[in-house]
mmCIF file of the protein (N, C-alpha, C, O) and its ligand, coordinates in Angstrom:
data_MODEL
# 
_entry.id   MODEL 
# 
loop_
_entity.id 
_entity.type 
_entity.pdbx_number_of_molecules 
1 polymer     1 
2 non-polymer 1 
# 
_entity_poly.entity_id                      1 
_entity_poly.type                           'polypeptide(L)' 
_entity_poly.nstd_linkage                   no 
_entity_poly.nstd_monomer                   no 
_entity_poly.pdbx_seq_one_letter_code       
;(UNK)(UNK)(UNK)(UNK)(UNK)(UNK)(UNK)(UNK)(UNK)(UNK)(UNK)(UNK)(UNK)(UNK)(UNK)(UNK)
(UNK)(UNK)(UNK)(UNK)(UNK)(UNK)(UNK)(UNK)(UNK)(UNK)(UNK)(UNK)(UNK)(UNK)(UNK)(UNK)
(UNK)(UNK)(UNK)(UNK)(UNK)(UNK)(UNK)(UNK)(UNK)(UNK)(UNK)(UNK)(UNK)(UNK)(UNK)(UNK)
(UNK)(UNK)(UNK)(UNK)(UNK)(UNK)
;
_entity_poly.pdbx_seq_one_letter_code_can   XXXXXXXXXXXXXXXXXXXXXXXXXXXXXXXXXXXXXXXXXXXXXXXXXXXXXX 
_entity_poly.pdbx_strand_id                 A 
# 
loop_
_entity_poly_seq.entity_id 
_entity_poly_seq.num 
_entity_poly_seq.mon_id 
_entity_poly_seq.hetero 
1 1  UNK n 
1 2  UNK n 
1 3  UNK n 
1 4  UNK n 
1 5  UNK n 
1 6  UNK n 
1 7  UNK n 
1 8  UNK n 
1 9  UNK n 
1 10 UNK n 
1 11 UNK n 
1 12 UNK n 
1 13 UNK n 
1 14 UNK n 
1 15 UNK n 
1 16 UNK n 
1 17 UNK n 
1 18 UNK n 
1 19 UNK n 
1 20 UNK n 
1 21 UNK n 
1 22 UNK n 
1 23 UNK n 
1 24 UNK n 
1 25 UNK n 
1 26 UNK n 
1 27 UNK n 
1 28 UNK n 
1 29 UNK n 
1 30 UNK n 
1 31 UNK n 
1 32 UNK n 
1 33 UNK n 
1 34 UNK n 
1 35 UNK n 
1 36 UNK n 
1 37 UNK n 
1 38 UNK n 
1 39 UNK n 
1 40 UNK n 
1 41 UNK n 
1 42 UNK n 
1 43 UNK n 
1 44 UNK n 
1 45 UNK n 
1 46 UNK n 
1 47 UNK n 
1 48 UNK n 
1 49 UNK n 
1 50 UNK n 
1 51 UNK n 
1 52 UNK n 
1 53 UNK n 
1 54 UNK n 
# 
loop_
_struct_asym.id 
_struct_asym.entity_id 
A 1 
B 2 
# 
loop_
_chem_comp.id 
_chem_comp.type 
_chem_comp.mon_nstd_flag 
UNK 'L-peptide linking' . 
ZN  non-polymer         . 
# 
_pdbx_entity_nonpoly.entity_id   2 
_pdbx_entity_nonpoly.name        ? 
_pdbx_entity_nonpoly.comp_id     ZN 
# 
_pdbx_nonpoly_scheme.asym_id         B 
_pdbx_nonpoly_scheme.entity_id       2 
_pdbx_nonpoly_scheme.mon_id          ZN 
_pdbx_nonpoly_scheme.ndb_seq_num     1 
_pdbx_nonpoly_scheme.pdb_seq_num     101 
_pdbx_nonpoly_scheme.auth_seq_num    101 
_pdbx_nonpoly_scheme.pdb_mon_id      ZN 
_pdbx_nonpoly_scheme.auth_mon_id     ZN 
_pdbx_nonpoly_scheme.pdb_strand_id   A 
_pdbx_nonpoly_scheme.pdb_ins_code    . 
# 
loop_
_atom_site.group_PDB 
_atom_site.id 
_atom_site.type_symbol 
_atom_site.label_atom_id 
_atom_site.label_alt_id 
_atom_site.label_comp_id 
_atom_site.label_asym_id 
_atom_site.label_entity_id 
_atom_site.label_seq_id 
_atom_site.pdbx_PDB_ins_code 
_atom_site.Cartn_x 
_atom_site.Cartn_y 
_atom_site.Cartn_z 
_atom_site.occupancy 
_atom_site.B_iso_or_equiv 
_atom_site.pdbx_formal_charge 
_atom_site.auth_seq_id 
_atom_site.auth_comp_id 
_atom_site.auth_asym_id 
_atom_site.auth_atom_id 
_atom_site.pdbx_PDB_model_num 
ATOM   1   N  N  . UNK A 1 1  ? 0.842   -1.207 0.000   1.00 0.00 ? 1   UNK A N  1 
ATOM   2   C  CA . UNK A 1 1  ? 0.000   0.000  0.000   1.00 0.00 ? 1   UNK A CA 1 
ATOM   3   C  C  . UNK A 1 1  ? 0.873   1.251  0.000   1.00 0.00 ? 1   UNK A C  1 
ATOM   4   O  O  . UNK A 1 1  ? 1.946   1.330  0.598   1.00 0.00 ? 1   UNK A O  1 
ATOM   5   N  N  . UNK A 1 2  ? 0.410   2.058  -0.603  1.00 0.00 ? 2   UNK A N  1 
ATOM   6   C  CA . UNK A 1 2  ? 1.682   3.485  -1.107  1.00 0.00 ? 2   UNK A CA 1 
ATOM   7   C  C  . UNK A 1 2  ? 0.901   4.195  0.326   1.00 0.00 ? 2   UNK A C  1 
ATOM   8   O  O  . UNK A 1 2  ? -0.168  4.035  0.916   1.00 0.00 ? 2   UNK A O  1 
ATOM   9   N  N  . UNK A 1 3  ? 2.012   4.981  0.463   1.00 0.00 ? 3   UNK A N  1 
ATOM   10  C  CA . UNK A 1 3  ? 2.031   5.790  1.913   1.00 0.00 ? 3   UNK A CA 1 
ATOM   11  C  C  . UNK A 1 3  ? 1.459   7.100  1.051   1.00 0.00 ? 3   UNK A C  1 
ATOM   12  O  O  . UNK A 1 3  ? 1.626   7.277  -0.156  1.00 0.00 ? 3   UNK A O  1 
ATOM   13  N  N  . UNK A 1 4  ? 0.877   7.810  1.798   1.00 0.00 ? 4   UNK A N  1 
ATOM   14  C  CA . UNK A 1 4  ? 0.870   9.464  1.350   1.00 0.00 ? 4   UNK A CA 1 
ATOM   15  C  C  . UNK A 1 4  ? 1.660   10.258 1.711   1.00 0.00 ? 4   UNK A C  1 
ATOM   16  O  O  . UNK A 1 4  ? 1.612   10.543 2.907   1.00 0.00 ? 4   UNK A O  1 
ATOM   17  N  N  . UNK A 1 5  ? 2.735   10.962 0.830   1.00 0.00 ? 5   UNK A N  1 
ATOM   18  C  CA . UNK A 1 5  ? 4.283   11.516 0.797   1.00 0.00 ? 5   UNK A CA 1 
ATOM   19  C  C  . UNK A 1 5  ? 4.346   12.828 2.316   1.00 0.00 ? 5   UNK A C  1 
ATOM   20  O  O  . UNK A 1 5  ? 4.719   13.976 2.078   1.00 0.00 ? 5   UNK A O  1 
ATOM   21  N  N  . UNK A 1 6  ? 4.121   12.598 3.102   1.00 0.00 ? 6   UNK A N  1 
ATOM   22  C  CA . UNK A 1 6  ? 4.186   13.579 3.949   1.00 0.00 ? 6   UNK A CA 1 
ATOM   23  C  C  . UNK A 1 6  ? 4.965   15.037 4.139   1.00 0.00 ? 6   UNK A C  1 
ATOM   24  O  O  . UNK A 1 6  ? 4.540   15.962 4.830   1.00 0.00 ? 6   UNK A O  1 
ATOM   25  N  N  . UNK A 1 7  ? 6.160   15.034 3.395   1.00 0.00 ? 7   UNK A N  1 
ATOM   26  C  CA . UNK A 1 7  ? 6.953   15.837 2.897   1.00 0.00 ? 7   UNK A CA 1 
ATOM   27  C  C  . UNK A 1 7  ? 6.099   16.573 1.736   1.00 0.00 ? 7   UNK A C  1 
ATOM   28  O  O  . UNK A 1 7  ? 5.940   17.782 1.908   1.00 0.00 ? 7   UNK A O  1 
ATOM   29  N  N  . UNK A 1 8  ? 5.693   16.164 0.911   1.00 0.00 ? 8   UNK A N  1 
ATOM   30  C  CA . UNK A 1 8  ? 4.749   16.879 -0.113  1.00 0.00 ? 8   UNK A CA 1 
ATOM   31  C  C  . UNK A 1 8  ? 3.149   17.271 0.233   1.00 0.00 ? 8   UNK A C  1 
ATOM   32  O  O  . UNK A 1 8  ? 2.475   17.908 -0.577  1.00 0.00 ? 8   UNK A O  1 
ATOM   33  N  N  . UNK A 1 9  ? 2.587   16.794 1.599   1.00 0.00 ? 9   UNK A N  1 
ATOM   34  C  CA . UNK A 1 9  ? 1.019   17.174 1.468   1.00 0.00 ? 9   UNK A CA 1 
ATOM   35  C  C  . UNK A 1 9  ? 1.339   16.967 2.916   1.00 0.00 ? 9   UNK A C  1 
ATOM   36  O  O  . UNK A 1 9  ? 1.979   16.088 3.495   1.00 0.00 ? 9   UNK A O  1 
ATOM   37  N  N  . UNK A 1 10 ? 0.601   18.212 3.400   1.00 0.00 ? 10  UNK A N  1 
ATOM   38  C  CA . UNK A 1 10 ? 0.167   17.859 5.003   1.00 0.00 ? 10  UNK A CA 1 
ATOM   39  C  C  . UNK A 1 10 ? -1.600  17.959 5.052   1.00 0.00 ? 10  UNK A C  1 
ATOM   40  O  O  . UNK A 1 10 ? -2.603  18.381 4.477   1.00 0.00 ? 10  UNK A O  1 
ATOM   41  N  N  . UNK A 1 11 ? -1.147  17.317 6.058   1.00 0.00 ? 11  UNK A N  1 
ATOM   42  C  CA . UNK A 1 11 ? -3.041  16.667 6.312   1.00 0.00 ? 11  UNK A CA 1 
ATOM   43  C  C  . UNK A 1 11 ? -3.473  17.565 7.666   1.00 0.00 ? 11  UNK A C  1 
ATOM   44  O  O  . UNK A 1 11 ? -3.092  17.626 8.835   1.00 0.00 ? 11  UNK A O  1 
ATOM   45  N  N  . UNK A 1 12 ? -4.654  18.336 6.697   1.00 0.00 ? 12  UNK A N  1 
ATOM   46  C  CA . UNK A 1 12 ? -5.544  18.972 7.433   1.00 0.00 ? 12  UNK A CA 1 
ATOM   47  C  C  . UNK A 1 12 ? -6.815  19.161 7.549   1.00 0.00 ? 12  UNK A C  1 
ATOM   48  O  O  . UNK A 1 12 ? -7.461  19.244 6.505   1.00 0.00 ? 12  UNK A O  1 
ATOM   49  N  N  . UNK A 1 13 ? -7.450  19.270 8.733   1.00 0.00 ? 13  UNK A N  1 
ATOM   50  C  CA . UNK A 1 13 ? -9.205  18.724 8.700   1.00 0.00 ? 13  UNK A CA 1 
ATOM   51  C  C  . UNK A 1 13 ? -9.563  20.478 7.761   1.00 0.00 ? 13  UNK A C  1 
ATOM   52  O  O  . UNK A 1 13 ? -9.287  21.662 7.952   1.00 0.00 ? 13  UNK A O  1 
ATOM   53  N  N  . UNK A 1 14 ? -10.103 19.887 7.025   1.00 0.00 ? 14  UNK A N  1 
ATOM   54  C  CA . UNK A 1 14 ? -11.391 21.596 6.198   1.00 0.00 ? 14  UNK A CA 1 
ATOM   55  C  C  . UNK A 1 14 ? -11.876 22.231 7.048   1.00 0.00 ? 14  UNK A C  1 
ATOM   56  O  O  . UNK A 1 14 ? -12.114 21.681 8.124   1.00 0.00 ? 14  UNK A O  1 
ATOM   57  N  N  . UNK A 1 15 ? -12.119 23.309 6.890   1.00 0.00 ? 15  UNK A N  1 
ATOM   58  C  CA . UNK A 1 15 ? -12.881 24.372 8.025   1.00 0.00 ? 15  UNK A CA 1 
ATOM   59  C  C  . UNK A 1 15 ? -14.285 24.712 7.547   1.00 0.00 ? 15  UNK A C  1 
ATOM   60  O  O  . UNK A 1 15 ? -15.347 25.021 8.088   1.00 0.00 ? 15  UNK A O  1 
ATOM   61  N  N  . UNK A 1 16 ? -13.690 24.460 5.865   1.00 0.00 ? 16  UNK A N  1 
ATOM   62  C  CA . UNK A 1 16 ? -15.255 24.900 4.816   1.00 0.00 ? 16  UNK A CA 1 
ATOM   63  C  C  . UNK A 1 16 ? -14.838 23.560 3.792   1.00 0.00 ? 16  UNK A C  1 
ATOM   64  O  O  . UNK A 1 16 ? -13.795 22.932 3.611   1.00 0.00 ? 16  UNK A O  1 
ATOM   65  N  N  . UNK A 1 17 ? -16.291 23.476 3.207   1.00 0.00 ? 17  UNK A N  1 
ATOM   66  C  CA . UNK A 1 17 ? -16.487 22.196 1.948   1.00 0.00 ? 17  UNK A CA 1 
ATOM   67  C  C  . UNK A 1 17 ? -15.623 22.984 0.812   1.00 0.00 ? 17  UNK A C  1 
ATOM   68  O  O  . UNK A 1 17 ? -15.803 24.164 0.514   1.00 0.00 ? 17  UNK A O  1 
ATOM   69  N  N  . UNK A 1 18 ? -14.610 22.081 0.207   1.00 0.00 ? 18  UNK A N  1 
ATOM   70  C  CA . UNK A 1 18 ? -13.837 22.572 -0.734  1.00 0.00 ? 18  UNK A CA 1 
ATOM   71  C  C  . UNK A 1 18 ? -13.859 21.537 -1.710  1.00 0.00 ? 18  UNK A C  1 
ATOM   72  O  O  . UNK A 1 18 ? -14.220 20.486 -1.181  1.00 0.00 ? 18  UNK A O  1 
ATOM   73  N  N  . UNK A 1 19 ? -13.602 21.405 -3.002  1.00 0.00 ? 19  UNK A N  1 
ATOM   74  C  CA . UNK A 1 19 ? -13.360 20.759 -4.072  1.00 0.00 ? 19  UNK A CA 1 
ATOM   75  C  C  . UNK A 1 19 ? -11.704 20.408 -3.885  1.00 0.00 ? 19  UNK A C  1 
ATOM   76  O  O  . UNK A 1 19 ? -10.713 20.969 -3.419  1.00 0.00 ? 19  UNK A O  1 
ATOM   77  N  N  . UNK A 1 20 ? -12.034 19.158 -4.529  1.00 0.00 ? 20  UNK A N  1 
ATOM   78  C  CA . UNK A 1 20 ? -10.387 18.481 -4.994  1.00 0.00 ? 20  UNK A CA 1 
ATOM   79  C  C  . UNK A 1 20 ? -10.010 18.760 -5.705  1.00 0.00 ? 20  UNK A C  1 
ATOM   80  O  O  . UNK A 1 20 ? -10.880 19.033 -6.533  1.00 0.00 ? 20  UNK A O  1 
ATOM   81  N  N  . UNK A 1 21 ? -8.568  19.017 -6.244  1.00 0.00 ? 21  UNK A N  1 
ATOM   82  C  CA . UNK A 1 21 ? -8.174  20.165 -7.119  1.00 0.00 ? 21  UNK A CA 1 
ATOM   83  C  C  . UNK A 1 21 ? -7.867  18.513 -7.924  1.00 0.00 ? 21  UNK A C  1 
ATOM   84  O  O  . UNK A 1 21 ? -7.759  18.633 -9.144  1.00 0.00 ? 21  UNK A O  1 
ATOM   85  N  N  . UNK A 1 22 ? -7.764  17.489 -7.560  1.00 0.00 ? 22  UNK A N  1 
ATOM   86  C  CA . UNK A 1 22 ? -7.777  16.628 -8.623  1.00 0.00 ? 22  UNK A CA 1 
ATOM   87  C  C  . UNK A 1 22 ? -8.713  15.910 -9.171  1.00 0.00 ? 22  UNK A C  1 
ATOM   88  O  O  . UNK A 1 22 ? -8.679  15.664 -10.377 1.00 0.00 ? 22  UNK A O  1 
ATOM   89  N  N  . UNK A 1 23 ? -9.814  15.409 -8.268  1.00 0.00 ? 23  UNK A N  1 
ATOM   90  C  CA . UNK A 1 23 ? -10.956 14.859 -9.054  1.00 0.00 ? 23  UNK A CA 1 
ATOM   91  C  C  . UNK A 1 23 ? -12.370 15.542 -9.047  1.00 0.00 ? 23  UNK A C  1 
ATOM   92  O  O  . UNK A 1 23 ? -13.447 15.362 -9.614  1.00 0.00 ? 23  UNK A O  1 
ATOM   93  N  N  . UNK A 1 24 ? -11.743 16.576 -7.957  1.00 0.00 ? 24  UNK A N  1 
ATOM   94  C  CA . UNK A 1 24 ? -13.092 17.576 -8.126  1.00 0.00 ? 24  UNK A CA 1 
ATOM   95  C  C  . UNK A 1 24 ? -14.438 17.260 -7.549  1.00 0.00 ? 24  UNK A C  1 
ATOM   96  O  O  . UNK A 1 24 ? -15.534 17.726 -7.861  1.00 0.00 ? 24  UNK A O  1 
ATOM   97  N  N  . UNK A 1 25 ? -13.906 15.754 -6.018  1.00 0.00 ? 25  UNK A N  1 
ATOM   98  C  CA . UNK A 1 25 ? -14.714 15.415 -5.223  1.00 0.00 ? 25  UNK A CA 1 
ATOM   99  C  C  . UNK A 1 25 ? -14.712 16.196 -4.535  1.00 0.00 ? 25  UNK A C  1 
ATOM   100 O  O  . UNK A 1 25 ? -13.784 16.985 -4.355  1.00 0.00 ? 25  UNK A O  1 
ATOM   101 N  N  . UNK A 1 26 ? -16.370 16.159 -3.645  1.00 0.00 ? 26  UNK A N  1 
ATOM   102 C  CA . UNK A 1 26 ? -16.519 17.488 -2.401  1.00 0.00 ? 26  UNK A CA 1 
ATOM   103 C  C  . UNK A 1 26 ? -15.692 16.880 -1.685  1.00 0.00 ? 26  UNK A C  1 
ATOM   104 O  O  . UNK A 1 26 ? -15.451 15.676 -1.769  1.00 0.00 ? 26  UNK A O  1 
ATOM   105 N  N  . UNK A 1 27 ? -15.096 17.804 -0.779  1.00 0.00 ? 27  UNK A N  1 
ATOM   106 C  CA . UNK A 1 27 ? -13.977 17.342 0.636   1.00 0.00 ? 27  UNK A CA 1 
ATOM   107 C  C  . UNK A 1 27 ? -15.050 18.035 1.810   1.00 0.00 ? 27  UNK A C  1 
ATOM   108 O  O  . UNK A 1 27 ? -15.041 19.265 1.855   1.00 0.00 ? 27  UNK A O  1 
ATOM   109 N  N  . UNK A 1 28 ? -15.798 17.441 2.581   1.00 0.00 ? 28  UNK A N  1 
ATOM   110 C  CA . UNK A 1 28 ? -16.869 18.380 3.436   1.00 0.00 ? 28  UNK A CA 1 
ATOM   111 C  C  . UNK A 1 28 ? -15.969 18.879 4.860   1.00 0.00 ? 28  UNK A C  1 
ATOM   112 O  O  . UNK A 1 28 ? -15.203 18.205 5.549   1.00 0.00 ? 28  UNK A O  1 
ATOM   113 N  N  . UNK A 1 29 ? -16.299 20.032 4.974   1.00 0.00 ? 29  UNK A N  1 
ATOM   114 C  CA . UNK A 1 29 ? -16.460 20.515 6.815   1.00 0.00 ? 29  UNK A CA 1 
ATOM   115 C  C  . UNK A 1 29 ? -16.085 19.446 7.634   1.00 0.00 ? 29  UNK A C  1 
ATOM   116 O  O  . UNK A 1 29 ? -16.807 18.464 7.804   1.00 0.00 ? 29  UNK A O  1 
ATOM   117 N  N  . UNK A 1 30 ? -14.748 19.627 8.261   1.00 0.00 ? 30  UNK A N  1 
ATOM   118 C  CA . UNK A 1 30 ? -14.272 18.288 9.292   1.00 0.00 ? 30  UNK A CA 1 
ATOM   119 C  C  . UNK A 1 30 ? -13.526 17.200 8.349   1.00 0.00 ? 30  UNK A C  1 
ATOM   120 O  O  . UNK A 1 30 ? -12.851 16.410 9.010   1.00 0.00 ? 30  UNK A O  1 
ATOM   121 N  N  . UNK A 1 31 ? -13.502 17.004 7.065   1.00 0.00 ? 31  UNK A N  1 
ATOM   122 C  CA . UNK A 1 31 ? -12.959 16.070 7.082   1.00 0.00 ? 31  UNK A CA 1 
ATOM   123 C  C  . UNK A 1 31 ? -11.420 16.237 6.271   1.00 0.00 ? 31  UNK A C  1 
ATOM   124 O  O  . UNK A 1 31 ? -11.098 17.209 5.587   1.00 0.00 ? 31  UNK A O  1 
ATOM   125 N  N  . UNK A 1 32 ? -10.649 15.127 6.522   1.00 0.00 ? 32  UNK A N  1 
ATOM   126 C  CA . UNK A 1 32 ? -9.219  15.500 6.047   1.00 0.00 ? 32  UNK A CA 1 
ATOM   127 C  C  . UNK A 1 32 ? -8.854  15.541 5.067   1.00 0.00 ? 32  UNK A C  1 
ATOM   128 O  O  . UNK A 1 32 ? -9.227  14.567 4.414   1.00 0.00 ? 32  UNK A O  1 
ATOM   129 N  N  . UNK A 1 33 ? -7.917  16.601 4.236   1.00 0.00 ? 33  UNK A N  1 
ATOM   130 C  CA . UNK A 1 33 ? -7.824  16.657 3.079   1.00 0.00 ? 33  UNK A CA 1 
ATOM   131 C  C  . UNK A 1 33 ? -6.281  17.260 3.134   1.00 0.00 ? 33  UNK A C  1 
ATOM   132 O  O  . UNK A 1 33 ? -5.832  17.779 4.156   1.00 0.00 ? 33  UNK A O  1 
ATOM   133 N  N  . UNK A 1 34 ? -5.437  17.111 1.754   1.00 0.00 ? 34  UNK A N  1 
ATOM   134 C  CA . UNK A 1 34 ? -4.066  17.117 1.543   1.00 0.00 ? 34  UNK A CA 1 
ATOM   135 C  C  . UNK A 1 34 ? -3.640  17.920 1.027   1.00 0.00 ? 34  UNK A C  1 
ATOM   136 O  O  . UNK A 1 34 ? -3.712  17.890 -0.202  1.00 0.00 ? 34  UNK A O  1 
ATOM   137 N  N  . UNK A 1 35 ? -2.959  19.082 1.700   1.00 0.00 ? 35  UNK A N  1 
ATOM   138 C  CA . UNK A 1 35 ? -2.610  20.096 1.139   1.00 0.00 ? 35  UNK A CA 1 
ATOM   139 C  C  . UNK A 1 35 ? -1.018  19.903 0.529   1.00 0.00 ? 35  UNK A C  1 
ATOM   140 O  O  . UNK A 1 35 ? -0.113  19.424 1.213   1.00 0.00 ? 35  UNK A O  1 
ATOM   141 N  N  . UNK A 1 36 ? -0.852  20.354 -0.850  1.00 0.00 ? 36  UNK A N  1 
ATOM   142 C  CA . UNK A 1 36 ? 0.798   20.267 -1.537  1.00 0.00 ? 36  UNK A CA 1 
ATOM   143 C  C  . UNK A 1 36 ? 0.510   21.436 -1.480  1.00 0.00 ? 36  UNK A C  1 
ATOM   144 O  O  . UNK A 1 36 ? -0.444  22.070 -1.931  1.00 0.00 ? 36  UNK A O  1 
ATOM   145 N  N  . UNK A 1 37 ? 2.006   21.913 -0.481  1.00 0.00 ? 37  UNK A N  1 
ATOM   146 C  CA . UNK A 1 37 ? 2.756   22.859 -0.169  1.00 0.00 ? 37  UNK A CA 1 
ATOM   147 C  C  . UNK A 1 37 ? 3.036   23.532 -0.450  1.00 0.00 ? 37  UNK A C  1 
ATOM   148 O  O  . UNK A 1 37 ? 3.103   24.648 0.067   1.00 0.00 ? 37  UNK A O  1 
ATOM   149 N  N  . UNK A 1 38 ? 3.511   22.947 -1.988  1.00 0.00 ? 38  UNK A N  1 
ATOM   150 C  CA . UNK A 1 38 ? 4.453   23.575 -3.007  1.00 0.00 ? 38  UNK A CA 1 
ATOM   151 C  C  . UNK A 1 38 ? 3.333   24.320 -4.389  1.00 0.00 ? 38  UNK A C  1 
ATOM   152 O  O  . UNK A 1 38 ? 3.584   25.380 -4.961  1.00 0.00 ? 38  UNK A O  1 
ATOM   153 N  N  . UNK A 1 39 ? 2.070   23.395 -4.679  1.00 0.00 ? 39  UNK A N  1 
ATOM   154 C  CA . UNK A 1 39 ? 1.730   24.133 -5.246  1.00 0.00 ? 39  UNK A CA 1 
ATOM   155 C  C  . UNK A 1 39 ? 0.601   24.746 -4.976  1.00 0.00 ? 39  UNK A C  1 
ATOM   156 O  O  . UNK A 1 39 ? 0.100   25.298 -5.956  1.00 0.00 ? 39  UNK A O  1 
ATOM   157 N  N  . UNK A 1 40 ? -0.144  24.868 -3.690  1.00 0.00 ? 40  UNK A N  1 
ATOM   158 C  CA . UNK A 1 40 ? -1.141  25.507 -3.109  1.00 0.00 ? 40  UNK A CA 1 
ATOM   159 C  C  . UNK A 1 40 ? -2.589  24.987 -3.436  1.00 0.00 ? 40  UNK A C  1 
ATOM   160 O  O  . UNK A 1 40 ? -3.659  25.557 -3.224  1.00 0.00 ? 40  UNK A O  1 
ATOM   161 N  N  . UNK A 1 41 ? -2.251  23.254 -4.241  1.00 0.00 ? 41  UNK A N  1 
ATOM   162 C  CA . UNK A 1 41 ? -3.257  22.785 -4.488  1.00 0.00 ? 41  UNK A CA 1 
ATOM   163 C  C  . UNK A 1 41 ? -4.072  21.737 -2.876  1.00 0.00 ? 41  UNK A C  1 
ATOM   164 O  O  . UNK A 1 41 ? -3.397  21.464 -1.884  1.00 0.00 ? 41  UNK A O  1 
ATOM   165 N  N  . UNK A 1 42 ? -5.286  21.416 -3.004  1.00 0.00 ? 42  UNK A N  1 
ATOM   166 C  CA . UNK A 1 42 ? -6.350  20.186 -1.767  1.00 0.00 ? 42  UNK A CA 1 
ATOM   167 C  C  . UNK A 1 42 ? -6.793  19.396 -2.867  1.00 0.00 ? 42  UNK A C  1 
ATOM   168 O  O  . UNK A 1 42 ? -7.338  19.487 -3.968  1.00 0.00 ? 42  UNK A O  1 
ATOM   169 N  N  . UNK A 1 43 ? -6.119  18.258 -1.746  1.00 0.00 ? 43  UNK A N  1 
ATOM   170 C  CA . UNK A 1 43 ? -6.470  16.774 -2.558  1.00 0.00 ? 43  UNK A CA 1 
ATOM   171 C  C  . UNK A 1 43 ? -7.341  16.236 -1.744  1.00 0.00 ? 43  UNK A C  1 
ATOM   172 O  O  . UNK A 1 43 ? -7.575  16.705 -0.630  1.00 0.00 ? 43  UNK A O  1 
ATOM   173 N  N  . UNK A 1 44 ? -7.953  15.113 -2.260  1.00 0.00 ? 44  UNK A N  1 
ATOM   174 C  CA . UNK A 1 44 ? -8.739  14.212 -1.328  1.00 0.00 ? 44  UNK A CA 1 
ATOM   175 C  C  . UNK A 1 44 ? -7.831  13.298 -0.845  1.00 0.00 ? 44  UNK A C  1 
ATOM   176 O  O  . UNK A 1 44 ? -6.692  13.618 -1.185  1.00 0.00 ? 44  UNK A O  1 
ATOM   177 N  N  . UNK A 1 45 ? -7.867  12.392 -0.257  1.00 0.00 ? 45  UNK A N  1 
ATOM   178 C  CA . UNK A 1 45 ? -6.820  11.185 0.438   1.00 0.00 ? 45  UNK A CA 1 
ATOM   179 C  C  . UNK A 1 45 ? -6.502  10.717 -0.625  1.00 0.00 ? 45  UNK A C  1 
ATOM   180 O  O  . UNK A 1 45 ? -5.343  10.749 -1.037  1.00 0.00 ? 45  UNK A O  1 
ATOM   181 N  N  . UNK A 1 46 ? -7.761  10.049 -1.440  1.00 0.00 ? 46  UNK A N  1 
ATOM   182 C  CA . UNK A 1 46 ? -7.359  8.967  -3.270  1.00 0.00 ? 46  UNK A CA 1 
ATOM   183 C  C  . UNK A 1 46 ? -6.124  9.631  -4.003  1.00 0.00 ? 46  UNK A C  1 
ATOM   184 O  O  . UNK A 1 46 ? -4.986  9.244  -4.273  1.00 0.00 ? 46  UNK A O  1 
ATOM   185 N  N  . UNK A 1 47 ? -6.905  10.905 -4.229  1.00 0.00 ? 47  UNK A N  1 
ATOM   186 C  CA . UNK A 1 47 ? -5.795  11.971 -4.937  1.00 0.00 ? 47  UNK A CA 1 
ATOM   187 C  C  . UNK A 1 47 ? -4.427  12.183 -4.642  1.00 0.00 ? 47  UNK A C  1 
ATOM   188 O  O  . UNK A 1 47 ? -3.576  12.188 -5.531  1.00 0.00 ? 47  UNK A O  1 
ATOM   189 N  N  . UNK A 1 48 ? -4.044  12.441 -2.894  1.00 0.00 ? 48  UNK A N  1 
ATOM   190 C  CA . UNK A 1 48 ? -2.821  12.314 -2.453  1.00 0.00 ? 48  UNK A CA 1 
ATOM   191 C  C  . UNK A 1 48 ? -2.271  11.127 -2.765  1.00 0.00 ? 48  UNK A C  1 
ATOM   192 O  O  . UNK A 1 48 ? -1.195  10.976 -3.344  1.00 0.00 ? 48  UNK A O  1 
ATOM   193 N  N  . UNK A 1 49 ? -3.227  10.016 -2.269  1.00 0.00 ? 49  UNK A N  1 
ATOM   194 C  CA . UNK A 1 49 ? -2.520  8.530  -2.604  1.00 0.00 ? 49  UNK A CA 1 
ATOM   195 C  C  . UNK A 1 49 ? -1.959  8.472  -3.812  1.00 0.00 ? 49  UNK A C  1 
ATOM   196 O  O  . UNK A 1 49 ? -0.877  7.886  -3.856  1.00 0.00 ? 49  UNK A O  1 
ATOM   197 N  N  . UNK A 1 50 ? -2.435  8.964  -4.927  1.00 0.00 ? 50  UNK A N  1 
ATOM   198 C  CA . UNK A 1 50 ? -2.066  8.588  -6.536  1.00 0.00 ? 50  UNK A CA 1 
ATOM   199 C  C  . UNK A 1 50 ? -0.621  9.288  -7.017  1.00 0.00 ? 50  UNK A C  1 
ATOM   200 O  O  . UNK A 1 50 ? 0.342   8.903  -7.680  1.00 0.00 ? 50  UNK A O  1 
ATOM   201 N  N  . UNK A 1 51 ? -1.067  10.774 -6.185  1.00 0.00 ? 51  UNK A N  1 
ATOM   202 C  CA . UNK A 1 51 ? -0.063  11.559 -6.324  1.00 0.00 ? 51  UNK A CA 1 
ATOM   203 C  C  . UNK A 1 51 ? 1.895   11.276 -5.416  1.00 0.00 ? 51  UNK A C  1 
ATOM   204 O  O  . UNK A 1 51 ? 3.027   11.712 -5.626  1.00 0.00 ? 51  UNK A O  1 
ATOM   205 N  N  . UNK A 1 52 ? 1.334   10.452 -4.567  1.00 0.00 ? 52  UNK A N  1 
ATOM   206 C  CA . UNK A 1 52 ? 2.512   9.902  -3.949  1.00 0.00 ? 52  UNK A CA 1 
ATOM   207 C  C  . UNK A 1 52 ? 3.597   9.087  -5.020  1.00 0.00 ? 52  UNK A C  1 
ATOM   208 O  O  . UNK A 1 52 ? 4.786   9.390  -5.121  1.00 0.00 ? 52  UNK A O  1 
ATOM   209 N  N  . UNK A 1 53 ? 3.064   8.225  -5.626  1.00 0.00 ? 53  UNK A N  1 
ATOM   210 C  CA . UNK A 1 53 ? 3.331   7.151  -6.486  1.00 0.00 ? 53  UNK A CA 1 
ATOM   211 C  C  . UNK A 1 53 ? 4.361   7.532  -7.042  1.00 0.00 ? 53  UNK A C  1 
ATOM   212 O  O  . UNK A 1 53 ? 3.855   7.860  -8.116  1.00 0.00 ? 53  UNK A O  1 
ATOM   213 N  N  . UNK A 1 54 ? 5.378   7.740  -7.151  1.00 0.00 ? 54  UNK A N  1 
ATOM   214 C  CA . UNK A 1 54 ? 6.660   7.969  -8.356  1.00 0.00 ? 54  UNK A CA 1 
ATOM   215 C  C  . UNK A 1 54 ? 7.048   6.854  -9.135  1.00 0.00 ? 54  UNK A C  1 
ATOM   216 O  O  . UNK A 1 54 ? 7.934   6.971  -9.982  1.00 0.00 ? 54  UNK A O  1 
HETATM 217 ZN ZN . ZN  B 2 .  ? -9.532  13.756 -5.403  1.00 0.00 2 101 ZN  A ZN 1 
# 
């Protein structure tokens, strides 16, 4: 199972319902979602997961 790159996305609960900047699933109020650092994009967990993968 691929880890989610912790160095590249930190995991933080939403404050407001936001879209995934990759699949463009709702991320709701409270729940955790993956911020890359570097490019100021929120992933969903799937999304981080995929994005880990090198
Ligand atoms: Zn996603």
């Amino acid at each position: 199972m691929e880890a989610i790159d912790q160095v590249k996305f930190e995991e933080e609960a939403m404050p407001i319902d936001v879209l995934c900047d990759g699949c463009e699933r709702e991320i709701t109020v409270g729940e955790t979602a993956y911020v890359d650092k570097e490019e100021g994009l929120i992933y969903c967990e799937s999304c981080a997961h995929n994005k880990s993968e090198n």
